[in-house]
DRENDO-1510 file (C-alpha; in Angstrom, 1 decimal, always signed):
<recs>
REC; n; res; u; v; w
REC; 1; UNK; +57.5; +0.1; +2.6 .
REC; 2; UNK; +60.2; +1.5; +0.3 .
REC; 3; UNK; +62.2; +4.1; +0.3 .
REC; 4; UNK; +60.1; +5.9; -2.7 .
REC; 5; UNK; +56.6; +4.9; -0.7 .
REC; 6; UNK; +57.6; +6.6; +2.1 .
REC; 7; UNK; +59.2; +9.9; +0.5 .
REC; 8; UNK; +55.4; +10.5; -0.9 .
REC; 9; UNK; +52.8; +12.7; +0.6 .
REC; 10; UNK; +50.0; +15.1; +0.9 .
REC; 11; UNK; +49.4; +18.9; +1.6 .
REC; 12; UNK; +46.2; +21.0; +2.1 .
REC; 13; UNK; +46.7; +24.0; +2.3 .
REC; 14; UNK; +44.6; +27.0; +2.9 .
REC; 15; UNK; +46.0; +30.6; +1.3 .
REC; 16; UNK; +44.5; +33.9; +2.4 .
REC; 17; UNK; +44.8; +36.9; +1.6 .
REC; 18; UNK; +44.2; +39.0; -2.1 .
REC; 19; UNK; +44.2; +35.2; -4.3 .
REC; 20; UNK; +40.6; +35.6; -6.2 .
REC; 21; UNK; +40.7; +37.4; -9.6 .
REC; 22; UNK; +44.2; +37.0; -10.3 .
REC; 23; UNK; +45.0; +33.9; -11.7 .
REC; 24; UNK; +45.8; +32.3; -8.3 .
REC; 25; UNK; +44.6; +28.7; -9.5 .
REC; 26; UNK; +45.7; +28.7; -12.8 .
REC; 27; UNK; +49.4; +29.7; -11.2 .
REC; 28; UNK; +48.9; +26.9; -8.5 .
REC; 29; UNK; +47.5; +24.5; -11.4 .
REC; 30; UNK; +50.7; +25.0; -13.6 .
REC; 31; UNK; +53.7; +24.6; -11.1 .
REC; 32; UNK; +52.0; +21.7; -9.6 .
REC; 33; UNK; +51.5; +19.8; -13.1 .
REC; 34; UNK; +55.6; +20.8; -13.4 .
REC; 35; UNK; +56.1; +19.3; -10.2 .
REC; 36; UNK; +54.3; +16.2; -11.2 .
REC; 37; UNK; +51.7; +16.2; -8.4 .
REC; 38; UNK; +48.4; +15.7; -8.3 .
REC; 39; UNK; +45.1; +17.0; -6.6 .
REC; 40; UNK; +43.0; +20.3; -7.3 .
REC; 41; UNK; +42.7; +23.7; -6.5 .
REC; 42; UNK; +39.0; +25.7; -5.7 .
REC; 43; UNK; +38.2; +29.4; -4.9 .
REC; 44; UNK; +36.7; +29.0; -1.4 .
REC; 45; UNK; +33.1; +30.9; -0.7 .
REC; 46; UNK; +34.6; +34.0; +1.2 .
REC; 47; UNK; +36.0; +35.2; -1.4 .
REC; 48; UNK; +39.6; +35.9; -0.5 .
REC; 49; UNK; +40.7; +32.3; +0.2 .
REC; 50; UNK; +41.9; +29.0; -2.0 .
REC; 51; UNK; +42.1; +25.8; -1.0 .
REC; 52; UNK; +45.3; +23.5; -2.5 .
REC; 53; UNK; +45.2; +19.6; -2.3 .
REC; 54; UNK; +48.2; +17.9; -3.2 .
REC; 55; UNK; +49.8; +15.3; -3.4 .
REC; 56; UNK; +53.4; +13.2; -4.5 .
REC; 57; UNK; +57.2; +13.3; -3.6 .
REC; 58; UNK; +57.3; +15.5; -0.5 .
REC; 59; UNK; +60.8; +17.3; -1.9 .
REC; 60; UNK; +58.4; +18.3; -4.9 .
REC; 61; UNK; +55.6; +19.4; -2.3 .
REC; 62; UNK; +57.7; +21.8; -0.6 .
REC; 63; UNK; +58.7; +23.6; -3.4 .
REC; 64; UNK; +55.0; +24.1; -4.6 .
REC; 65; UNK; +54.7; +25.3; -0.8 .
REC; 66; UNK; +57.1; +27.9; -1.5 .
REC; 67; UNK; +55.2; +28.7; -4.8 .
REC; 68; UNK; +52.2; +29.2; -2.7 .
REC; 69; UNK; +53.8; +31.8; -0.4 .
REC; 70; UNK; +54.5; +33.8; -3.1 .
REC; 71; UNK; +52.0; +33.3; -5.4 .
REC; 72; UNK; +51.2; +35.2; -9.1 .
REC; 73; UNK; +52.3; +38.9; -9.3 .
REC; 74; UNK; +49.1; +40.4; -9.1 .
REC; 75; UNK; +48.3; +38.0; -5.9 .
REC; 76; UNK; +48.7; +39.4; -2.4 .
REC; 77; UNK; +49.1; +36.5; +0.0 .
REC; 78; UNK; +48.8; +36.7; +4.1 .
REC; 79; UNK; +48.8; +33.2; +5.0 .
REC; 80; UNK; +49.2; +30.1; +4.2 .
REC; 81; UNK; +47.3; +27.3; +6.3 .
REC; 82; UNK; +49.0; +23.7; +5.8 .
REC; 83; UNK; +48.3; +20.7; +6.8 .
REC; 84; UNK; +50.5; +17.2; +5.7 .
REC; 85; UNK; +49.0; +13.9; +5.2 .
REC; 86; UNK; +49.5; +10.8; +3.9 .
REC; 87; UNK; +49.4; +9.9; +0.3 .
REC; 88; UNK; +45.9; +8.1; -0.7 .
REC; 89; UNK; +46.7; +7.9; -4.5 .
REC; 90; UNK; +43.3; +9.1; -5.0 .
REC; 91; UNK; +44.3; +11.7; -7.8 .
REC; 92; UNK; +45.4; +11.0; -11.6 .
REC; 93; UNK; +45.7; +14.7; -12.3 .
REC; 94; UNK; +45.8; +18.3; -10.7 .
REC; 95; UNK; +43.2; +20.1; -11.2 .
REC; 96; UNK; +41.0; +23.5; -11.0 .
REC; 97; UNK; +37.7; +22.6; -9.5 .
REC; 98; UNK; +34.6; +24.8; -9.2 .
</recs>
C-alpha cells in the first residue's frame, strides 16, 4: 500500500443539535466539495440531527470535522457523533441526499 493509499479515509458522522432549517447541508456540501472529498449529507427523521458520510485524504477530513463542530451561523450544534472507516471509493461526488 502506498503512502497516498493509506493517508485516505472515511468519516460518519452524526451532528445534533439546532442543524435543520438553516442551511446545515448546503454548508457541509460546500466545504467538503473544497476539501475534495466525497460522500453525502441527509437531514435524519428526528428532525434535529444530520448525518455526514465522507470520505478522502484524512488531513482534509479533519478539517471538515472541525467545520462540522461549528457549523453555519444560524446552526446550533451539541454534538458531533464520529465514526472513521476505511476508504471504499464508493463515491464520485459529495452530495445532499433526501
Amino acid at each position: 500500500m502506498s503512502s497516498a493509499e493509506s493517508s485516505l479515509a472515511s468519516i460518519h458522522c452524526t451532528v445534533r443539535g439546532q442543524v435543520q432549517g438553516v442551511f446545515f447541508r448546503a454548508f457541509v456540501q460546500h466545504h467538503a466539495e473544497a476539501l475534495r472529498l466525497t460522500g453525502y449529507t441527509r437531514n435524519l427523521p428526528a428532525g434535529n440531527a444530520v448525518e455526514v458520510h465522507a470520505e478522502g485524504e484524512r488531513e482534509q477530513l479533519e478539517i471538515l470535522l472541525q467545520h462540522l463542530h461549528q457549523g453555519p451561523r444560524s446552526a446550533r450544534v451539541k454534538e458531533v457523533e464520529t465514526k472513521w472507516g476505511d476508504h471504499t471509493g464508493g463515491f464520485t461526488n459529495f452530495e445532499v441526499a433526501f
